[in-house]
N, C-alpha and C positions, 0 to 999 in steps of 0.2 A: 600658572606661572611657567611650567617646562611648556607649554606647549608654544607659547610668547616664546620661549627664549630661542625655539626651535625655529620658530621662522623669522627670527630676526635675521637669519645669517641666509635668507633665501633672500627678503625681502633687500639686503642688502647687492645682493648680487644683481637681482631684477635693477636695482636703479642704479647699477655700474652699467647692466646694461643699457638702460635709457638713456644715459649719458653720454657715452661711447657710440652708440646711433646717432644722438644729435649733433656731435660734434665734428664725426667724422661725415657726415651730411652737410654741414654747415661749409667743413674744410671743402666738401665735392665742388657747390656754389663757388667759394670762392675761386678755386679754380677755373671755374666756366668764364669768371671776371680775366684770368690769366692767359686763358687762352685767345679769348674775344681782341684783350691789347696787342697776343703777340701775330694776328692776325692780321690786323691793322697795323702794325710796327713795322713787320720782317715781312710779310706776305709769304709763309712758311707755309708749307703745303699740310693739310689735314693728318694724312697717314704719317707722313714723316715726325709731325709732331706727337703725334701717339705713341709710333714707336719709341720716340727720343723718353719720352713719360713712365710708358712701359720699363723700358729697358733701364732705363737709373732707376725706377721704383725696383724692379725685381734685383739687382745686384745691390740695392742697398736692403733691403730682406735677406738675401742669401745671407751676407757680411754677417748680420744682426744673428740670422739662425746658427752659422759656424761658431759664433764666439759663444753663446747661450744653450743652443740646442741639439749639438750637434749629432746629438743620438736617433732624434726624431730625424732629423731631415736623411741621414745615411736608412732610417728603416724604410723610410719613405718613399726613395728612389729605389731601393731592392723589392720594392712590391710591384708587380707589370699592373695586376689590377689597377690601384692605385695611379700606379703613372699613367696610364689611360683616361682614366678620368680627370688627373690633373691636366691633360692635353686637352679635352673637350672642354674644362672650364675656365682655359687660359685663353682659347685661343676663339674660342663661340662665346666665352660670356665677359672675362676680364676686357680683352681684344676689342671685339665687336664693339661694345657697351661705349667704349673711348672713345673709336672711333666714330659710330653714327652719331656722337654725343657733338665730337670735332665738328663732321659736318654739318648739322643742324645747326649752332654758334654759325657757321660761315653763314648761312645762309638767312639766322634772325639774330639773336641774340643770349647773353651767357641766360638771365633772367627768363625768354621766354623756352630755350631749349630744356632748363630744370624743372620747367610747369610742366610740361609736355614729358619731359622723363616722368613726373609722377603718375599720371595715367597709369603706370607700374603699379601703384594703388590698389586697380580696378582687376587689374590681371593677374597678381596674386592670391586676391580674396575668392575672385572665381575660381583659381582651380584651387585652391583650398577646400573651398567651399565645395565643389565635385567630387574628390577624391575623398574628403571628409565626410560627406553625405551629409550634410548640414544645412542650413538657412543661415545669411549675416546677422550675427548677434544686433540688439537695437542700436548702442552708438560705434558698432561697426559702419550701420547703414547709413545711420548719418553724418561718418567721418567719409562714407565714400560721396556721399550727397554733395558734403563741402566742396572737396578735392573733384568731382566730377564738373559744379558750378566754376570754380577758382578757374578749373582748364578752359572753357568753355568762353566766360567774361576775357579771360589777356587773349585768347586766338582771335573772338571777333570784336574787340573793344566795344562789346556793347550793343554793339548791330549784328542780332543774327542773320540775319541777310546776306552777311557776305562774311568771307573769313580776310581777315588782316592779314596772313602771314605766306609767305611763297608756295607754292604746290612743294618743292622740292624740302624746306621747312618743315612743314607737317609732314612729308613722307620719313625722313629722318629722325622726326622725335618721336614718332609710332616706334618705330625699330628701335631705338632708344630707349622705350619703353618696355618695348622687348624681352630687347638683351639686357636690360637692370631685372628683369623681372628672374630671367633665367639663372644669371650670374648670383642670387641672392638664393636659389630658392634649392637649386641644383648639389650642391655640396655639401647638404645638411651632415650626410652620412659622412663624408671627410671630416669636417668639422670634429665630429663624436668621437671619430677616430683619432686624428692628430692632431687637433687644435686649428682653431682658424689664423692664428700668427704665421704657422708654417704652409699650411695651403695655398693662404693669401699670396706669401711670396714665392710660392715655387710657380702658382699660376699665374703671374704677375710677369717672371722671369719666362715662363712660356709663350705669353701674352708681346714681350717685346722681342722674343726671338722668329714669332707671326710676322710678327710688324716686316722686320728686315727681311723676311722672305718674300712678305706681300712688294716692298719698297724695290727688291729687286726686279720679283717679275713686272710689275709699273714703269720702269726704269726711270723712278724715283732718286735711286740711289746715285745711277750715275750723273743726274745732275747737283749733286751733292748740295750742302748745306747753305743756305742763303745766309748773306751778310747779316751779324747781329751789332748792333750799339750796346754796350755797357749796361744798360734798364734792358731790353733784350735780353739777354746772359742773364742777369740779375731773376727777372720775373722769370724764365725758364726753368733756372734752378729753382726756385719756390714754388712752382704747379710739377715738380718731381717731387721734391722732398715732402711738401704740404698739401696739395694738390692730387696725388696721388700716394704718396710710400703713406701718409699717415691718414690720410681719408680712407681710401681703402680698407688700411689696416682699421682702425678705430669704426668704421661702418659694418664692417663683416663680423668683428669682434661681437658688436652688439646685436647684430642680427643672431650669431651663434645665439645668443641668451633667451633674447626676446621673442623669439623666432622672426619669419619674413615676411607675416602678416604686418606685426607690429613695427616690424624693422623698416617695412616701406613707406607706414603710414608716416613714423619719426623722420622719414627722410623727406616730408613735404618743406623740412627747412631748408633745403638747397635752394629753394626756386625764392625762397626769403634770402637767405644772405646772397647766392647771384644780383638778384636784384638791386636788392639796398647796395651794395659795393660795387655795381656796374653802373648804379646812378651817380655814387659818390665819387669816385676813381674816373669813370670814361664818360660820363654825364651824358649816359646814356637816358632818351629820353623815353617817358613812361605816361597814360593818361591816368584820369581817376578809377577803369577799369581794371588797369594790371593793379594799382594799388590796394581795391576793392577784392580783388582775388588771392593777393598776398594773405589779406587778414584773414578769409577762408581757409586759406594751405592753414594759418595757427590756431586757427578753432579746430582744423583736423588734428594737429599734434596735439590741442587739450582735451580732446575728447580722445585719444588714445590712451594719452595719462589716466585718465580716469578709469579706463578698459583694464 
């Protein structure tokens, strides 16, 4: 009986983890759906809209850490180490990750750019799998099997023979894949140390002060901000607040637990809800292969559960 009662309060934590990966995964998707209209909408440039992402996500974290935490974030920023690294993970992993994520959406779609972030999957597992000196446990191998097929079916609908999707597409959601891999895997030891709430948002808040440096030297900035419509405004503040301040937050949360094996594999739902809600919303159109692929990404997430 004590040994039961002993891990009820693990096993409890474990599926706060898993839930907090899936949801804050699910939030990432929809956002790919937010970003894709306000592409189409405003015709707002990639980097500027990242930045704009970045930067309200990271000032609505600071806000959050001042009123709650404000002990952790003052040790935080007196440490150089620390701030060192929160600069490497803000601006190589939070940054980047948005950004080629922006691009790749410009160039295919919210649904097919979250397939292709998952590829993160396969690059996880390997350098786990090196660094650990290990072999993929059995329904490791065939969650990667799923997610490697799922990517493979939406890029060539089917026809290996040729790929469906722009050279410049695929170059972007490799690097997408990347920079999710790195941005997940890299801050474990931050995490241990200061929580992933406060990390999040200080590299978050690094990540959008990137942006406006990158925006300047572009001369980005000085063509300042493109006219928005009311739904513009509207969806923009909702791919800040939901889209990034709480996907983020609720993804990185869970990966802290779960770790970034498991945290990538849970995050095969983004390329599900992108999907399903760029079909439903922008009637974005899909064959029976991106469909067929979908259900793979959810055999991957139930055979993680299972793990």
């Amino acid at each position: 009986m004590s040994d039961n009662r002993s891990a009820a309060p693990g096993m409890s934590r474990l599926l706060m983890g898993v839930v907090s990966t899936l949801l804050g995964a699910i939030a990432w998707g929809f956002s790919g759906t937010c970003v894709q209209y306000l592409f189409a909408s405003a015709h707002i440039d990639a980097l500027l809209l990242t930045t704009i992402r970045q930067l309200g996500a990271g000032i609505t974290f600071l806000f959050v850490l001042l009123l709650r935490d404000r002990e952790t974030l003052r040790a935080m920023l007196a440490d150089k180490d620390t701030l060192r690294r929160l600069a490497v993970f803000g601006s190589c992993g939070l940054f980047l990750n948005s950004t080629v994520y922006a691009l790749t959406i410009s160039y295919t779609n919210a649904g097919t750019a979250t397939v292709l972030q998952s590829l993160n999957i396969v690059m996880v597992l390997a350098v786990t799998c090196v660094t650990t000196h290990r072999l993929p446990k059995q329904l490791e191998t065939i969650a990667l099997v799923c997610a490697f097929a799922a990517t493979v079916l939406i890029a060539t609908h089917g026809d290996l023979t040729q790929l469906h999707l722009p050279p410049e597409g695929l170059f972007f959601g490799l690097a997408t894949a990347a920079a999710s891999s790195f941005y997940t895997m890299y801050p474990k030891s931050l995490f241990a140390r200061w929580g992933s709430f406060a990390v999040t948002g200080v590299g978050m808040l690094v990540g959008g002060l990137t942006g406006i440096a990158a925006c300047g030297a572009t001369g980005i900035m000085a063509r300042g901000m493109p006219a928005l419509d009311g739904t513009s405004i509207i969806v923009l503040a909702v791919a800040v607040l939901v889209g990034t301040f709480a996907a983020y937050g609720l993804f990185l949360h869970g990966i802290s637990i779960v770790g970034p094996v498991a945290g990538n594999m849970l995050g095969a739902a983004e390329p599900v809800s992108a999907t399903v809600i760029s079909a439903l919303w922008l009637a974005t159109p899909f064959v029976w292969a991106d469909w067929v692929g979908l259900a793979l990404m959810v055999a991957t997430i139930a055979l993680v559960a299972l793990t």
